[in-house]
C-alpha positions as CSV (number, residue, x, y, z in Angstrom):
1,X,37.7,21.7,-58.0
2,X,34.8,20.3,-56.1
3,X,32.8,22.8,-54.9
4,X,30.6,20.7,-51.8
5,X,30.5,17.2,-50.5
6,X,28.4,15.2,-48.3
7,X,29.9,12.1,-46.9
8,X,28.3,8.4,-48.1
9,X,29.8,6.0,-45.8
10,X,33.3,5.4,-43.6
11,X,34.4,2.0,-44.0
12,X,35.8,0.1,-40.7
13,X,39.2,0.2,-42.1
14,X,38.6,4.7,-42.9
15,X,38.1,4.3,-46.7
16,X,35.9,7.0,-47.1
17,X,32.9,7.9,-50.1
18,X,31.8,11.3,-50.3
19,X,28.9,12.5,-52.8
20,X,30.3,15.4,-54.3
21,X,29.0,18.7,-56.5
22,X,31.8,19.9,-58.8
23,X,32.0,23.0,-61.0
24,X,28.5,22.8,-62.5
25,X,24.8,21.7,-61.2
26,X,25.0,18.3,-63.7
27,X,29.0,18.0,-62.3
28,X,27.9,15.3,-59.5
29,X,30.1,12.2,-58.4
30,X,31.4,10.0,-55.9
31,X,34.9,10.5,-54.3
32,X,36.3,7.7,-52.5
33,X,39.2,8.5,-50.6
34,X,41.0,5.2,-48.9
35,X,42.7,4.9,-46.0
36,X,46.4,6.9,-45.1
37,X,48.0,3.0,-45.2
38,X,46.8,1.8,-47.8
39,X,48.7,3.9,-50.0
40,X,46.1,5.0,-52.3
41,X,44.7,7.9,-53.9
42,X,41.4,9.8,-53.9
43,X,39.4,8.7,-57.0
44,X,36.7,10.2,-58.5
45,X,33.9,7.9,-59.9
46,X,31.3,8.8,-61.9
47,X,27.7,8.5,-60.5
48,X,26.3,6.4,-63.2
49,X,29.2,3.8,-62.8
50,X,29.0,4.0,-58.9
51,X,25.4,3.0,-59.3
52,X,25.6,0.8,-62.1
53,X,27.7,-1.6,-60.2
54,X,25.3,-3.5,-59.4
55,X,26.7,-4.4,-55.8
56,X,25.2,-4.7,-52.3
57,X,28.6,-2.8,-51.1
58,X,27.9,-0.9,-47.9
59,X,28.6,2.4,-49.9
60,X,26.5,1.9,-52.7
61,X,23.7,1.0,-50.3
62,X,24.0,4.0,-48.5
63,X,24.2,6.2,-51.4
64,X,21.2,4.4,-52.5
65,X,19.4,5.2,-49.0
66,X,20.9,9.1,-49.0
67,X,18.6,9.3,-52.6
68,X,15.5,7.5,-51.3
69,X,15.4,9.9,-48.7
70,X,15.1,12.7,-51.0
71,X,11.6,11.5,-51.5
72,X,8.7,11.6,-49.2
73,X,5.9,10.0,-49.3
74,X,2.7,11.7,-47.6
75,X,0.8,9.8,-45.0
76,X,-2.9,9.8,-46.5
77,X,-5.2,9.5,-43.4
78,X,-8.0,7.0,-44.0
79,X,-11.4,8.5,-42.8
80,X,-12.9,6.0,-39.8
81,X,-16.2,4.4,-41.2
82,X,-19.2,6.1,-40.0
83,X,-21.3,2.2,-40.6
84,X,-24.1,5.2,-42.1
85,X,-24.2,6.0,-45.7
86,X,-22.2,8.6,-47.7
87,X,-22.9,11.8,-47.7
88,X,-25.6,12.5,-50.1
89,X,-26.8,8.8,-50.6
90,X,-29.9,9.6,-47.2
91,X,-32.2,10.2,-49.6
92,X,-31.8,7.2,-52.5
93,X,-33.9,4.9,-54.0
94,X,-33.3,1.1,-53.1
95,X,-31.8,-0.5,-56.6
96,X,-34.1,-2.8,-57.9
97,X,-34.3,-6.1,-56.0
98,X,-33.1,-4.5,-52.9
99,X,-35.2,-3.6,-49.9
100,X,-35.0,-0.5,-49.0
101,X,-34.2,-0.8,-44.3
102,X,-36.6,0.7,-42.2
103,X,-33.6,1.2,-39.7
């Protein structure tokens, strides 16, 4: 019995991919359910074999993009440059061979 499911991708001709939860947190999978004239029935396919295919199909893709957008990436804000020295370097000592700026 499948408990949720979130839909993947609709196909032009209403095949259908749904990621689905089933009875258990590990139970996860991809239904595909084609199109009323084709015929066919729903299948279930098993997550490692839907990804494992290895194809650019417009499904897979979108499953793909679904799990990348699990993950965010923070923006890290890059501090504008001051031109003056870090904070605690006022009061060094030239290095050796440097001249030290009467500024």
């Amino acid at each position: 019995m499948t408990a949720a499911r979130k839909l993947i991708h609709a196909a032009s001709n209403d095949d259908r991919w749904f990621l689905c939860l089933g009875d258990g947190p590990t139970d996860v999978f991809v239904l595909h359910e084609p199109n009323g004239p084709s015929g066919g029935r729903p299948s279930r396919i098993e997550l490692s074999a839907f990804l494992g295919s290895g194809t650019g199909s417009p499904e897979r893709l979108a499953l793909l993009g679904m799990i990348g957008s699990l993950v965010t990436v923070p923006l890290v804000a890059v501090p504008a440059s001051s031109g003056g020295p870090e904070p605690g370097a006022a009061g060094a000592e030239p290095s050796p061979g440097e001249q030290a700026s009467t500024a």
